[in-house]
N, C-alpha and C positions, 0 to 999 in steps of 0.2 A: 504494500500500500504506500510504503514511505516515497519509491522511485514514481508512484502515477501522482501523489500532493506533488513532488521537486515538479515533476511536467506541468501539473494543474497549474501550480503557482508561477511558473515561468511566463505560460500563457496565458496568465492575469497579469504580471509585469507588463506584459508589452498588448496588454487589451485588446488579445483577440478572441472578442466574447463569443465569436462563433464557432469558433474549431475549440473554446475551452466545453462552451454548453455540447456539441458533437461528442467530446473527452468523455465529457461524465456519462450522458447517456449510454455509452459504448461499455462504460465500468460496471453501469450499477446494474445491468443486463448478462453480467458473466457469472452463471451459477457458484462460481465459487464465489465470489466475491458475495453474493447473496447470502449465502450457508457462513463466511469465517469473517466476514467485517462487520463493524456497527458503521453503519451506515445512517442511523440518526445523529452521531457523532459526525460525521462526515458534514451532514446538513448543517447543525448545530455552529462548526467550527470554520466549513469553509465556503458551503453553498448559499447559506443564508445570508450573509454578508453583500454579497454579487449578486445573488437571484433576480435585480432589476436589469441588469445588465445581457440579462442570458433570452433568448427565445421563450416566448411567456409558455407555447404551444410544449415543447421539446423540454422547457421545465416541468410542467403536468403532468409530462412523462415520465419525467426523472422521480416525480415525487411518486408514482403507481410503484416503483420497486421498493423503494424505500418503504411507503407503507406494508408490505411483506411480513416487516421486522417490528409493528405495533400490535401488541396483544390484547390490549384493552379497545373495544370498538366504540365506547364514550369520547377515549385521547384520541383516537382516529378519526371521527367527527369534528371534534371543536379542535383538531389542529388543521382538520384540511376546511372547516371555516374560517380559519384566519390569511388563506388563503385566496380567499375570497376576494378581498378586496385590491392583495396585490396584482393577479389578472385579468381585472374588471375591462380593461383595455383590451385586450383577446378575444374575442369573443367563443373561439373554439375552446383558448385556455379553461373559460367562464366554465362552458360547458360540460367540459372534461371531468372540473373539479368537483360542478352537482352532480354529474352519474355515479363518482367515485362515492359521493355522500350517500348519494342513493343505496347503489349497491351495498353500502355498511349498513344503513337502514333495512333493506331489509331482507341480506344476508345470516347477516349477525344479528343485528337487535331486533329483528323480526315487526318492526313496526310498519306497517303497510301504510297506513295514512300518510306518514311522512314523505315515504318513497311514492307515493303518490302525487302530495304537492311537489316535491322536486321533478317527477315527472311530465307533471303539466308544465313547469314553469320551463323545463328546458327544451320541450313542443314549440313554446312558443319562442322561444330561442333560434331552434333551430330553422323556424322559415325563414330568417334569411341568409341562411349558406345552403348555396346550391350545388355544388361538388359533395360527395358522396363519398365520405371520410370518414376516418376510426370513432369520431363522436359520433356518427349515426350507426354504428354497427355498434358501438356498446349502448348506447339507447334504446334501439330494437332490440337487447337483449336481456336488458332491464327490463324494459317497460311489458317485454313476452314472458317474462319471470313472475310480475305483478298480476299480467294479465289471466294465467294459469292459474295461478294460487289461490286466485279469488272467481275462480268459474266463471270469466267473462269472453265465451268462449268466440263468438268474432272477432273481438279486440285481440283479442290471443292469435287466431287463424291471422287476419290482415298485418300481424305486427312480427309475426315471427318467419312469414314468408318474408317481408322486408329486410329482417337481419340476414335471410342466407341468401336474399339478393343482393345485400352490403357487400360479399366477400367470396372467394371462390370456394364453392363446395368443399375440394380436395384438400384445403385446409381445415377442415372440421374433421377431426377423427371421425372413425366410421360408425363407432359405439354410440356417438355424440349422434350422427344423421339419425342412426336408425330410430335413438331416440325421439327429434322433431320428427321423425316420419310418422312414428305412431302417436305422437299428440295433435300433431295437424291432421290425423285423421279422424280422430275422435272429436276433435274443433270442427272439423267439418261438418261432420254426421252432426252433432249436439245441438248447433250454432242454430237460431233461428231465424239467421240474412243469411247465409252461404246456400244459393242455387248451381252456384257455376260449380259445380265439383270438376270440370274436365282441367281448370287451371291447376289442381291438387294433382290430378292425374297425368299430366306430362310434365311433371314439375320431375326432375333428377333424381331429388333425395329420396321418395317413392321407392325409386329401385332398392334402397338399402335395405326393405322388408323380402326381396323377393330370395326362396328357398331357406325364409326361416319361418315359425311357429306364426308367426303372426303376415305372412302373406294374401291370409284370408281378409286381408283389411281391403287390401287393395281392390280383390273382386269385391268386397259391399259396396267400395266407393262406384264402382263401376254399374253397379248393379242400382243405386240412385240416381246419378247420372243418368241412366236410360227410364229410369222408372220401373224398373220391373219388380212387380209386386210377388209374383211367382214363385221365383228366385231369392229375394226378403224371406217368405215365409219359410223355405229350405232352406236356409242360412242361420236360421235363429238356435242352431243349439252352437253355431262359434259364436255368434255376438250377443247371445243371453252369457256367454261365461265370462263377459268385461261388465263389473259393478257398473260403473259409469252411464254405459249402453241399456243393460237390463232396466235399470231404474226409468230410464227415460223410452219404453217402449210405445207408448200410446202416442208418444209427439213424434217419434222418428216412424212411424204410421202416419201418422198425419202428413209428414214430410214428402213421403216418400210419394204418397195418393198427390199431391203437390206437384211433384217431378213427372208423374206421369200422364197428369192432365198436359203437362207442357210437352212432353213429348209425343201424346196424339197429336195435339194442336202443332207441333215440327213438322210430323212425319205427312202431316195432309198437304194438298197444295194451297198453294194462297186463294184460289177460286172456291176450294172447297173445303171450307173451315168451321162447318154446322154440322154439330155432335148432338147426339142427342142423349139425355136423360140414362137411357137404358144401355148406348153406348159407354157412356162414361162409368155406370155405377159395375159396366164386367170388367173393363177394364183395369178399375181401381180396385175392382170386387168389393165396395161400399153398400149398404142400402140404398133404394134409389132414393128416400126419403131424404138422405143424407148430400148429396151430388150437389144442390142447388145451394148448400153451405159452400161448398166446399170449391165450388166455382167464384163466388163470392169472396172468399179467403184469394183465391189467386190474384181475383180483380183488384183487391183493397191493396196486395204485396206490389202489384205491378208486373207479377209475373206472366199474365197476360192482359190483351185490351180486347173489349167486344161486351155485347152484352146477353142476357139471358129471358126468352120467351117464355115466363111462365105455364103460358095457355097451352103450347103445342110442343113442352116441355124440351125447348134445345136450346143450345147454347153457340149465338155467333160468334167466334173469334178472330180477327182479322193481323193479331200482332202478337210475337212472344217475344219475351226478354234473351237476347243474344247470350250465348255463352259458348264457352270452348268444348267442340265439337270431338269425338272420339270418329273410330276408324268406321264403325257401323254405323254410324249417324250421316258420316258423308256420303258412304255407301247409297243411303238412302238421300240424301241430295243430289247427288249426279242420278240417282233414278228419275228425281223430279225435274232436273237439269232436261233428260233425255227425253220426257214427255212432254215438256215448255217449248224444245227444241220440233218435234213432231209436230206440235203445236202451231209452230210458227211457218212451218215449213207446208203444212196442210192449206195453211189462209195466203201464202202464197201461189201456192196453184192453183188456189180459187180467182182469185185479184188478178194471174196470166189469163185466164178461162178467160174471166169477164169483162177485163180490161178491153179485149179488142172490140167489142160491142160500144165500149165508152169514144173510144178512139174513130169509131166510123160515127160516130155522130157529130 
């Protein structure tokens, strides 16, 4: 330690705060130096002094190792509060330092509330940096930590795709994927906004379930996605053995009659978008009593637009909510492609036919 102070201090002599602030981050990053120096000491003696001097951002940094070596997570808040004000100027510095709070919050001292208001307050921080930097990937993984904990399973689904879109997959261990694989599945399924499950499905980290115990997740997702109600019901002795799932059987029913109304209303063509009553209720295998709910429920979500003829019991629909399409799904678009296409190609050989009739007049 003694020969990197003689360097440290040379390169304070002749003030070059940049290759010194470079110096230390490079130090306090070298596992051994983690494990056999006090490194509060180090702060105490020779970074505190300087610390105005150094990169507010690249200090922030220096201080996440350091903290390491704090046992007490009371001292590790009201020090990295004092903090606070010396990189108020930063703005990334700013934010750095409340995820770091946060995370103690509610890490360590298990306080949700608090990690909460730091999480709102560095949201609104964060709208204006636009570059896509380590404060947004420790945020989104904060805020997916909070979002979990407390069963807010959208906020969870939308916030923790955002952290592994922060960062390159193959940097997360693979222990680490498999794990968001199988919570953003069950954020999926739970969630009472998530329709689009095809984004969860060609999403990468996915694959990390496949050929283990739990790949049966992937076909449920897949099995909502299309609406198939069928398939749900032969499926329930794996997804009745997830607490989570079992408890919430009557809504992920609901959900699922939800999905499938949408994808009648995909697979028909846009001319022919009038269901009826009797159609909908085999489909979903509902009562038919039940169908004119449950159309209603769609229309109030936005998951579809049209309305419902009570008298002659059907249902127009003219619009469904886009979402990300799997492999059978297109399948049956290019069918409807190919019938649009006949379509148009039939009403031109009528219009040749007839045209020349128009033409000699």
């Amino acid at each position: 330690m003694s020969s990197v102070i003689a360097e440290l201090e040379q390169l304070q002599s002749r003030k070059l705060w940049h290759q010194l602030t470079l110096k230390l981050y490079s130090y306090v990053q070298d596992p051994e130096v983690l494990k056999n120096e006090n490194l509060r000491k180090l702060y105490d003696d020779f970074i505190q002094p300087i610390e105005s001097k150094m990169n507010q951002f690249t200090f922030m940094k220096i201080i996440t190792h350091i903290l390491t070596q704090f046992t007490d997570p009371k001292e590790t808040v009201a020090f990295l509060e004092t903090l606070e004000p010396k990189v108020k100027n930063d703005k990334e510095a700013l934010i750095y330092c409340k995820i770091l709070q946060g995370e103690v919050h509610l890490e360590k001292l298990k306080n949700q509330d608090e990690a909460a208001r730091l999480i709102a307050e560095i949201e609104t921080l964060l709208a204006d940096i636009e570059e896509i930097g380590i404060v947004h990937n420790r945020y989104y993984s904060l805020a997916s930590q909070l979002y979990r904990i407390q069963s807010k399973h959208t906020d969870f689904y939308r916030t923790c795709l955002k952290y592994l879109g922060s960062m390159e997959l193959s940097s997360i261990p693979v222990k680490e994927q498999m794990q968001h694989a199988f919570l953003l599945s069950l954020a999926a399924l739970l969630s009472d906004d998530i329709y689009n499950l095809g984004e969860l499905l060609q999403h990468p980290v996915l694959d990390t379930l496949r050929h283990t115990p739990n790949e049966w997740l992937i076909d449920l997702l897949n099995v909502f996605n299309t609406g198939d109600i069928r398939r749900f019901e032969e499926m329930q002795p794996k997804w009745a053995s997830i607490g989570d799932i079992a408890v919430q059987k009557d809504k992920l029913r609901r959900k699922i009659s939800l999905l499938c109304l949408m994808e009648m209303t995909f697979k028909r063509p846009s001319k022919d978008r009038k269901l009826t009553f009797q159609e909908i209720a085999k489909e979903t295998k509902l009562p038919i009593d039940e169908v004119e709910l449950l159309v209603m429920k769609a229309l109030s979500l936005g998951l579809v637009k049209g309305s419902i003829d009570q008298v002659s019991q059907e249902v127009h629909l003219n619009w469904v909510q886009p979402r990300v399409i799997g492999k059978a799904q297109i399948s049956s678009m290019i069918k409807r492609l190919d019938l649009w296409l006949s379509d148009v190609n039939s009403m031109r050989s009528i219009i040749e036919e007839k045209g020349i009739d128009f033409l000699k007049v």
